[in-house]
C-alpha positions as CSV (number, residue, x, y, z in Angstrom):
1,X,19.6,-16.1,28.7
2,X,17.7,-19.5,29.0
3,X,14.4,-19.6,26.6
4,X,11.8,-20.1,29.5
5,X,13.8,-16.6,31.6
6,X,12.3,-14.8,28.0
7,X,8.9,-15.8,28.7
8,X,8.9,-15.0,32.5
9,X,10.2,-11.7,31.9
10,X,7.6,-11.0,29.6
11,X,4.9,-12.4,32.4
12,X,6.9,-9.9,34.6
13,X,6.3,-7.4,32.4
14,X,2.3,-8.3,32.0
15,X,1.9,-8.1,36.0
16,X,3.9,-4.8,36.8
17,X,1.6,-3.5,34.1
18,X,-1.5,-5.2,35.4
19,X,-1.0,-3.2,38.2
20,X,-3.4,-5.5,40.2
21,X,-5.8,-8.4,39.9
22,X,-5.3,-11.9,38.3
23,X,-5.0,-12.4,34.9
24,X,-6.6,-15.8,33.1
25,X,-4.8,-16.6,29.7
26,X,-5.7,-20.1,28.2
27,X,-4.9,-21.5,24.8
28,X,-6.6,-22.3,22.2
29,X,-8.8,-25.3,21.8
30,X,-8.3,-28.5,19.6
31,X,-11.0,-28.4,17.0
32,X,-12.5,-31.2,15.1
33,X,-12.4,-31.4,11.1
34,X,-14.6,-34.5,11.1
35,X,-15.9,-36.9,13.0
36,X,-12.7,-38.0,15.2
37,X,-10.2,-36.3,13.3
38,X,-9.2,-32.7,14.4
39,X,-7.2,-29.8,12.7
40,X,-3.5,-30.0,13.0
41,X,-3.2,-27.9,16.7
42,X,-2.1,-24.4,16.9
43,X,-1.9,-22.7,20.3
44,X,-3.2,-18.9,21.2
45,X,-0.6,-16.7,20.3
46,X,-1.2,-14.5,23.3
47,X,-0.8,-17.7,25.3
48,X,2.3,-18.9,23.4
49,X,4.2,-15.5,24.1
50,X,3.6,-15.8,28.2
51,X,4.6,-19.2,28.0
52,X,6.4,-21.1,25.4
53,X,4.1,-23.9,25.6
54,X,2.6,-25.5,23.2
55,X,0.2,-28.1,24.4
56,X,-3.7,-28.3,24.6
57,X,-5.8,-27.8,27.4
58,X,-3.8,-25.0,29.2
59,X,-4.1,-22.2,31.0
60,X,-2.0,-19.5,32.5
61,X,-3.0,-17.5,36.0
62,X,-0.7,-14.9,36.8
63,X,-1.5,-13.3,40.5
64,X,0.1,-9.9,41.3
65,X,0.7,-8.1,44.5
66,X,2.6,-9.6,47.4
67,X,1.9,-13.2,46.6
68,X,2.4,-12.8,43.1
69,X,3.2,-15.6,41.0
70,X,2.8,-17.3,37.7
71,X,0.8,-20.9,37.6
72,X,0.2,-23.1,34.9
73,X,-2.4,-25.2,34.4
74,X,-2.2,-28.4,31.8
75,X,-2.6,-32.1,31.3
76,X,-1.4,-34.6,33.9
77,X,1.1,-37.0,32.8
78,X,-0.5,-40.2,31.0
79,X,1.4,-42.7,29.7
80,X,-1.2,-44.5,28.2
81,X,-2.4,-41.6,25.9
82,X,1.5,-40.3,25.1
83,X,0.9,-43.8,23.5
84,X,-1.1,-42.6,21.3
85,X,-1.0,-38.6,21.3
86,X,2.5,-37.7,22.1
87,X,4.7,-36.9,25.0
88,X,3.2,-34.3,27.8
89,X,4.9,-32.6,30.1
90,X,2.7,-33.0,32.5
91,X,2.3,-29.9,35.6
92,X,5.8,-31.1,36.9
93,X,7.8,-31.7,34.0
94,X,5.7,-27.9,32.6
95,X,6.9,-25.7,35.9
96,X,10.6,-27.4,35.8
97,X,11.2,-26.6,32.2
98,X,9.2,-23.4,31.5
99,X,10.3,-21.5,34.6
100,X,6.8,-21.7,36.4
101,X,6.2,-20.8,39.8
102,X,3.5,-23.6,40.4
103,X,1.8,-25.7,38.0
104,X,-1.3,-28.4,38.5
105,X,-3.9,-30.3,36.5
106,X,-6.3,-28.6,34.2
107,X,-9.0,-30.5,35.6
108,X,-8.3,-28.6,39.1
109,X,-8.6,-24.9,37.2
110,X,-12.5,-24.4,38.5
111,X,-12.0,-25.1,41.9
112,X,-8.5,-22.9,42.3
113,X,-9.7,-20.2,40.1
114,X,-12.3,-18.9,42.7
115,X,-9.8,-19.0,45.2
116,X,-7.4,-17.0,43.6
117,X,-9.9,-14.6,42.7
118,X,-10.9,-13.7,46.3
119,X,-10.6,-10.5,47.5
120,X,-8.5,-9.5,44.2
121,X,-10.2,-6.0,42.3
122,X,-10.4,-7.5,39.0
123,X,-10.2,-10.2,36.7
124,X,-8.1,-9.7,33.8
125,X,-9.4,-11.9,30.9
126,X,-10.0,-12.1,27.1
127,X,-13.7,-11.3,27.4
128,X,-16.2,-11.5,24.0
129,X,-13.1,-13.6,22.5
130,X,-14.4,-17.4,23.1
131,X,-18.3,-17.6,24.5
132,X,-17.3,-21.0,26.6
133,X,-14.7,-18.6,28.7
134,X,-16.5,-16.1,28.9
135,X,-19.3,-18.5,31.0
136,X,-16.4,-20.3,32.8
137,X,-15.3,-16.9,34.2
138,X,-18.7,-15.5,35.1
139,X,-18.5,-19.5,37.1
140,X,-15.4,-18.6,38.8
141,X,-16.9,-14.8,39.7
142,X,-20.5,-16.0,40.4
143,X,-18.4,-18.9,42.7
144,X,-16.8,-15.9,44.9
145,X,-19.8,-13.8,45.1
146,X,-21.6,-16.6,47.3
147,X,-19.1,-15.9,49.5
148,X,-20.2,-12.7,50.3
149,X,-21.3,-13.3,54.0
150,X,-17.8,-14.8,54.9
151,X,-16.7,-11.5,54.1
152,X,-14.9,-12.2,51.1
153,X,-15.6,-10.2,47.6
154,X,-15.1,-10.8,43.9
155,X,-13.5,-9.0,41.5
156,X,-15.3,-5.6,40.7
157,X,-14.1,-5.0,37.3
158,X,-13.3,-7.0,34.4
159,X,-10.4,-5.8,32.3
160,X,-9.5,-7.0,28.8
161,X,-5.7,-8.0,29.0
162,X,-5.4,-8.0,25.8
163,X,-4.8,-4.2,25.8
164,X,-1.8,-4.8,27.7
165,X,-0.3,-7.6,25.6
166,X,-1.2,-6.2,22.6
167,X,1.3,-3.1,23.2
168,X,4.2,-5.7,24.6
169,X,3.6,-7.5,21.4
170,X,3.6,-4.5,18.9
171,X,7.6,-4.0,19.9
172,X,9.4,-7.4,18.8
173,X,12.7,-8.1,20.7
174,X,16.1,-9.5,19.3
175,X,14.9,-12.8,20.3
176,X,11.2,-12.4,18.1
177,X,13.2,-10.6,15.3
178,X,16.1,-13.5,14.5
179,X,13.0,-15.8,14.8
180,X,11.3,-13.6,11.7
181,X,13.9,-13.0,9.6
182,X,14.6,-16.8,9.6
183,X,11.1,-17.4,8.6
184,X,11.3,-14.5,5.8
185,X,14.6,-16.5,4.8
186,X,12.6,-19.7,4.4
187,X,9.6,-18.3,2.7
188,X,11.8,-15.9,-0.3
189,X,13.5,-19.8,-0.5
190,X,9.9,-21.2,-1.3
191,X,9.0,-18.2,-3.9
192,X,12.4,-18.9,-5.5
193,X,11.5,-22.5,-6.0
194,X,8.2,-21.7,-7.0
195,X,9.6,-19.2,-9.8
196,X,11.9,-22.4,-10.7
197,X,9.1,-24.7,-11.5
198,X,6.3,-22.2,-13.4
199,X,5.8,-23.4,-16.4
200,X,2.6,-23.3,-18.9
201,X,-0.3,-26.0,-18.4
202,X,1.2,-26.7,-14.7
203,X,-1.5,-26.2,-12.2
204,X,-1.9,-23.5,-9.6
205,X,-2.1,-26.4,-6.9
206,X,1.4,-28.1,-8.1
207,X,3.2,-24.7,-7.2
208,X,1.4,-24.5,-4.3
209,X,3.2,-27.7,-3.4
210,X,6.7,-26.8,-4.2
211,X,5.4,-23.8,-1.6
212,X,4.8,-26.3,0.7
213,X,7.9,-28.4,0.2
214,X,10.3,-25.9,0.9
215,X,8.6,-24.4,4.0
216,X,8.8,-27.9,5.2
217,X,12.1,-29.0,4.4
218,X,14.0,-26.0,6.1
219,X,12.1,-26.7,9.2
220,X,9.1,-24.5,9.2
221,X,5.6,-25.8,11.2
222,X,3.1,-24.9,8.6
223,X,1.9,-22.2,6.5
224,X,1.4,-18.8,8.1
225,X,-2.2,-18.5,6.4
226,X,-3.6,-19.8,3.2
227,X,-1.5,-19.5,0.3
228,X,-2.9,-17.5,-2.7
229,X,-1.1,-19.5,-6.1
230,X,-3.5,-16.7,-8.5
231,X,-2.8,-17.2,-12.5
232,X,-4.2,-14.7,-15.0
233,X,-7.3,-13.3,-14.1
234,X,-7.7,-15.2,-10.7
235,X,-4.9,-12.7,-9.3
236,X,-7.7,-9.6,-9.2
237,X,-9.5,-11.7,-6.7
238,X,-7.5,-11.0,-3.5
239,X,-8.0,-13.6,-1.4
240,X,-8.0,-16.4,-4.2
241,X,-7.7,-19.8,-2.6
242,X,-8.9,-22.5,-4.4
243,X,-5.2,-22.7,-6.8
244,X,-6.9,-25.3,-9.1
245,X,-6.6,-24.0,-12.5
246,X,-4.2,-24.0,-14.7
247,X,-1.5,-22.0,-15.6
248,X,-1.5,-20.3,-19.3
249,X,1.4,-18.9,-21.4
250,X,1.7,-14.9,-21.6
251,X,-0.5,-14.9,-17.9
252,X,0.9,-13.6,-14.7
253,X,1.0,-15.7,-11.9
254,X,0.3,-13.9,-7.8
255,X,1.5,-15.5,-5.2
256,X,0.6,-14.8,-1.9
257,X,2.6,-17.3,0.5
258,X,4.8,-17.5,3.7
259,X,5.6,-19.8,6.3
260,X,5.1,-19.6,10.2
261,X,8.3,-20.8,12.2
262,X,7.9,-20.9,16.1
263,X,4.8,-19.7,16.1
264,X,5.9,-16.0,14.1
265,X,4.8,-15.5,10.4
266,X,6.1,-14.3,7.1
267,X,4.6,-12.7,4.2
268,X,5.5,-12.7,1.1
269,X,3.4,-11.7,-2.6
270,X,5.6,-12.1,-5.6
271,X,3.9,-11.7,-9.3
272,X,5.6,-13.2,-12.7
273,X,5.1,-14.3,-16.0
274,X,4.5,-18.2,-16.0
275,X,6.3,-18.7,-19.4
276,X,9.6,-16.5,-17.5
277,X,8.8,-13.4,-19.7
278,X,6.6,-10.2,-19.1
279,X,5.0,-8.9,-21.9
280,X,5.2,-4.9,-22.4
281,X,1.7,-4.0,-20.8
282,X,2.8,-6.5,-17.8
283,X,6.2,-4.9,-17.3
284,X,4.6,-1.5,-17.6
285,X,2.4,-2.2,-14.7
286,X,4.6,-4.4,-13.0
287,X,7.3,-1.2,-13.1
288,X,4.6,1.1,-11.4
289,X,3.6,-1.7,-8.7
290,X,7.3,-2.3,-7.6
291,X,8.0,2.0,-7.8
292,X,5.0,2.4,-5.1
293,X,6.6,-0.2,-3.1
294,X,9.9,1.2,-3.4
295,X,8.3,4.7,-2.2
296,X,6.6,3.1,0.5
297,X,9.7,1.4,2.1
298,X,11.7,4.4,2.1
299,X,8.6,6.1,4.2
300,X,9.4,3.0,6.6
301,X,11.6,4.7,9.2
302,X,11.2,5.9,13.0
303,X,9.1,8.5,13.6
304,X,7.0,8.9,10.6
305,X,3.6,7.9,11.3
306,X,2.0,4.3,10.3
307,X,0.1,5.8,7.3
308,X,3.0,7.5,5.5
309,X,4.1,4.7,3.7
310,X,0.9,3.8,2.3
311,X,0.6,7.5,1.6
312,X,3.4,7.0,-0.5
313,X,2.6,4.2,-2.7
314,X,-0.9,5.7,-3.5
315,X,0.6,8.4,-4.8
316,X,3.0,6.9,-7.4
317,X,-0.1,4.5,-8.0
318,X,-2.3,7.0,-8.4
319,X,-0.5,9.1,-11.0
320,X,0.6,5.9,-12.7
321,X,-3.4,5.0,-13.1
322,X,-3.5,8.6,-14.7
323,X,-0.3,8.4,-16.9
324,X,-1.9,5.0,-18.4
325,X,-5.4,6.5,-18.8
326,X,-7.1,4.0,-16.1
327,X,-8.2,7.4,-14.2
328,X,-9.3,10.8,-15.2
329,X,-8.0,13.8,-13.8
330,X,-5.5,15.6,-11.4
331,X,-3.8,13.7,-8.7
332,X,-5.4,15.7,-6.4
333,X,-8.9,14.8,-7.6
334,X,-7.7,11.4,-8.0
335,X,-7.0,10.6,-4.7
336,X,-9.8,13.0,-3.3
337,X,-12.1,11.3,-5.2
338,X,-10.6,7.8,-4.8
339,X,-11.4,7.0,-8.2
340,X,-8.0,4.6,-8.1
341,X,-10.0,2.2,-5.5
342,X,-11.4,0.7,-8.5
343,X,-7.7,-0.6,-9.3
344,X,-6.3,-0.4,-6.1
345,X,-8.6,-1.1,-3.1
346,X,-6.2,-2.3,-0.1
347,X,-4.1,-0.5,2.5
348,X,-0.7,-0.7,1.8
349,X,0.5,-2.8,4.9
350,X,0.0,-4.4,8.4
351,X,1.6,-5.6,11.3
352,X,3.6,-8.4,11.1
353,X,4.1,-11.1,13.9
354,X,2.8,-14.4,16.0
355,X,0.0,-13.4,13.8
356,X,0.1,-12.5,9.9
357,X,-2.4,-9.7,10.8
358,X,-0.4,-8.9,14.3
359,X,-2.1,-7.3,16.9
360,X,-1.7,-3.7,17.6
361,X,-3.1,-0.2,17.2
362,X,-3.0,1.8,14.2
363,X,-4.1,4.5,15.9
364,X,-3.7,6.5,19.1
365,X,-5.6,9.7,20.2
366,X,-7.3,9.3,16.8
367,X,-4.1,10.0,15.0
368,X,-2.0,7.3,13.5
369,X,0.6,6.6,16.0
370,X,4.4,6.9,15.0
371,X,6.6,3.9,14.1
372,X,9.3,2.5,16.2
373,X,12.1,0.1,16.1
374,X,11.2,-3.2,16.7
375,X,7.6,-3.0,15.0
376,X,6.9,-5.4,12.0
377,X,5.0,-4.7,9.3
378,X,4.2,-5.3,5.5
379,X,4.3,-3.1,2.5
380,X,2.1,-4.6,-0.4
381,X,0.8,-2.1,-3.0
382,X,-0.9,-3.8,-6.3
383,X,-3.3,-3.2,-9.0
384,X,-5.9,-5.4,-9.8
385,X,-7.6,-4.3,-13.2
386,X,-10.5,-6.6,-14.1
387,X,-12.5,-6.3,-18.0
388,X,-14.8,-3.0,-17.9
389,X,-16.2,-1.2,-21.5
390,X,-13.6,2.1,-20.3
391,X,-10.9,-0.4,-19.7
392,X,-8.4,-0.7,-22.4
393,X,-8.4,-4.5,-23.7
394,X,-4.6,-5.2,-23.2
395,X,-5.1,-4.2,-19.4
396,X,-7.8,-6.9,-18.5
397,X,-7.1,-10.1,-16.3
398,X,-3.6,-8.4,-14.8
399,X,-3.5,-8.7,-11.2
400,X,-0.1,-7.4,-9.8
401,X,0.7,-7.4,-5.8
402,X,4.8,-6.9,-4.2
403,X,4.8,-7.9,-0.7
404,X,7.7,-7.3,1.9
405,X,8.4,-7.3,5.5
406,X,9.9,-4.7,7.3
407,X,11.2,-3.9,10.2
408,X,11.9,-0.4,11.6
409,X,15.3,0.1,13.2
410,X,16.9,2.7,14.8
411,X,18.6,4.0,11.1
412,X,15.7,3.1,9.5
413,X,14.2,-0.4,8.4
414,X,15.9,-3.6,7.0
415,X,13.2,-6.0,4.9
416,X,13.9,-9.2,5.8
417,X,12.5,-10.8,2.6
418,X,15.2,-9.8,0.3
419,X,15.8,-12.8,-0.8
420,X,12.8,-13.0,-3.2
421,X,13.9,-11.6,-6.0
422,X,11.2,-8.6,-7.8
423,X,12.8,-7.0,-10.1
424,X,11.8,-7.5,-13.8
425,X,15.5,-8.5,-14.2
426,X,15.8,-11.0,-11.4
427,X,13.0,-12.4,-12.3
428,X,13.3,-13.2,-15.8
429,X,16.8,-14.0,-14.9
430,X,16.2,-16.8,-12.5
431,X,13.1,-17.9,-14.4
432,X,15.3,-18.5,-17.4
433,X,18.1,-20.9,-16.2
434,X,16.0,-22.7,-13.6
C-alpha cells in the first residue's frame, strides 16, 4: 500500500462516519518567537493524520454524500519564496502526490467554503480550539445564510469532528505502531548515551544535549515535549525544565525525555545515580518504584479496564510508603485516605501517540473504558519525597519516576522502550564501563 492510499482511507473512514455534512480541518499556524523569527513549524496532528502533509497554511474539506470528495487547500507554487523558505508543493504537485481529489490555493478557501457549505446539515469543525477559525467559520455560515431568499440554507448544526477522529486515533495501526516503536528505539538510544556521560559537576543542560544529539543523529525531527534532565532535589518537581544546575555525587538524576519521529512521540523517564552507584536508601526506593511498574505492566492487557494498571502500582506504592514508615496505617486507609498523594501525586499513565498526551477518552458511560489492541499508552509510577519535620532525613531530595510505553496486543502488551535499561543492575552495569 502507497503512503498517501493510508491517509485517504483514513479520510474514508472520517466521512462514512461523518455520516453527512462537510468537514473543515486546517493546520496549525506558524508562530512567531520574535520579531521576524518564528518557532521551528509543527503541523496539527489531527491535520497530519488526514493528510500527510506537512506544510503551512492548509486546510482540508472533506464533502460527503453523492459528491463526496476530499480537497486540499495550500500555498500556490512560488519560486521566488522556495528561494528562500523551501520547496512547496503547491495545489498540483499536493493532489498528485497525497492522493487528493481536488486541491487549490489557500487564498481561494473563503470564497469556496460557502459554496460547499450550501444546502449541507452541518459543518463539522474544531470549534472553541483556535478563536480566528472559529470567526472564519461563522464567515463561511453567516456567507450562506444571506442566501436565504435564493432558496439555499446553511448548515443547521455544528459538530465537533474531533469526536470522530479522536476514536480513529485512539486504535493505532501497523503502519502508526512500526513508526513508534522506531521512535521508542531512538529515544532508550538517547537515555543510554545520557547514562554514558553522567558524571559529577556536569550540568543538567550538557545531558540534555547528548539527549538531543542522539534523537538527531538517528533521524528524529525534534523532541516530543520538553525534556526534564532533574538532579537531586530538582527531580520532586515534576515538570522541571530549566536543566541548569549541576550535577552532585551521591544525587539521583530524573530524566524525562523522548523524541517525536513522523510526527508520533515517545516517552521515556529513567532515574540513576550520577556517580553510577545508588546508595541503599536510593536502591530501596528505586526497588519499590520499578516493582509498581512492574505490577502495572502486567495489568496492561485486553480487556482490563484503563485504570487497572494504575490501580496496581498504587498499591505496591502504597504499602511500600507504609513498610518504610512515610504513611501511617492499613493499606486500606492508606489509599482511602490518599495519604500517599503526598509522595505520589500522578496517575500512573496516558495515551501515547501523534501527541505525548494522545487524544482519547478515559472514560465511557462514566466507567473507564476497556483496553484494546492497538492503544498506546504509558506506565510511570514515582515517588517524589521532598524535606518535611515527619520525613526521615536520609529520604529528602529523592525524586524517582520509571516510564514506559506500551502497547496492548492481542496476547497482551509489548513495551516498546525496552531498550533503556532500569534495573539497579543494568544500570550500574552500563554506568560503569561507559
Amino acid at each position: 500500500m502507497h503512503t498517501f492510499q493510508v491517509y485517504q482511507q483514513r479520510r474514508l473512514r472520517l466521512v462514512s462516519a461523518m455520516g453527512s455534512g462537510v468537514a473543515v480541518i486546517p493546520t496549525a499556524p506558524e508562530r512567531p518567537r520574535n520579531r521576524d523569527s518564528h518557532f521551528p513549524y509543527r503541523f496539527d496532528s489531527y491535520f497530519h493524520y488526514l493528510t500527510g502533509f506537512i506544510e503551512p497554511e492548509a486546510v482540508l474539506v472533506l464533502v460527503t454524500g453523492s459528491q463526496a470528495k476530499s480537497i486540499l487547500f495550500c500555498r500556490e507554487k512560488n519560486l521566488e519564496r522556495e528561494i528562500w523558505d523551501g520547496f512547496r508543493h503547491g495545489p498540483e504537485g499536493a493532489k498528485e502526490t497525497f492522493g487528493f481529489d481536488e486541491a487549490y490555493p489557500i487564498a481561494q478557501l473563503d470564497e469556496m467554503l460557502p459554496k460547499l457549505l450550501a444546502d449541507q446539515p452541518s459543518l463539522h469543525f474544531h470549534l472553541g480550539a483556535d478563536s480566528a477559525w472559529d470567526a472564519r467559520a461563522v464567515g463561511w455560515l453567516n456567507s450562506v445564510r444571506e442566501q436565504v431568499r435564493s432558496g439555499i440554507t446553511a448548515p443547521g448544526a455544528i459538530q465537533d469532528v474531533r469526536a470522530v477522529l479522536d476514536e480513529m486515533r485512539l486504535i493505532k495501526d501497523a503502519a502508526e505502531i512500526a513508526t513508534m516503536r522506531r521512535a521508542a528505539d531512538i529515544s532508550a538510544a538517547a537515555h543510554v548515551r545520557a547514562m554514558r556521560q553522567t558524571r559529577p559537576e556536569r550540568r543538567e543542560f550538557e545531558i540534555e544535549a547528548e539527549l538531543l544529539h542522539e534523537f538527531r543523529r538517528h533521524g528524529a525531527q525534534a523532541p516530543a515535549y520538553t525534556s526534564i534532565v532533574a538532579g537531586g532535589a530538582n527531580a520532586c518537581v515534576l515538570h522541571y525544565v530549566f536543566n541548569d544546575a549541576p550535577l552532585k555525587d551521591g544525587e539521583l538524576l530524573l530524566i524525562d525525555a523522548g523524541c517525536e519521529l513522523d510526527g508520533y512521540a515517545a516517552d521515556i523517564t529513567r532515574t540513576f545515580p550520577v556517580n553510577g552507584r545508588f546508595s541503599a536508601v536510593q536502591k530501596e526506593l528505586y526497588q519499590l518504584v520499578l516493582a509498581a511498574q512492574v505490577a502495572a505492566i502486567e495489568q496492561v492487557r485486553p480487556g482490563n479496564h484503563w485504570n487497572a494498571p494504575h490501580d496496581a502500582a498504587l498499591k505496591v506504592l502504597a504499602q511500600g510508603f507504609i513498610d518504610l514508615g512515610l504513611c501511617r496505617g492499613t493499606l486500606s486507609e492508606v489509599l482511602e485516605q490518599e495519604s500517599y498523594k503526598r509522595f505520589y501525586m500522578h496517575r500512573t499513565g496516558h495515551w501515547l501517540g501523534l501527541d505525548v498526551h494522545d487524544v482519547g477518552e478515559y472514560k465511557q458511560g462514566g466507567e473507564w473504558r476497556l483496553l484494546k489492541p492497538g492503544m498506546v499508552l504509558t506506565v510511570e509510577p514515582g515517588c517524589y519525597i521532598r524535606p518535611a519535620d515527619d520525613v526521615p532525613e536520609h529520604f529528602w531530595n529523592i525524586g524517582i519516576r520509571i516510564e514506559d510505553d506500551v502497547v496492548v496486543t492481542e496476547q497482551g502488551c509489548e513495551v516498546l522502550t525496552h531498550a533503556a535499561p532500569k534495573t539497579v543492575a543494568e544500570i550500574e552495569e552500563l554506568m560503569n564501563h561507559a
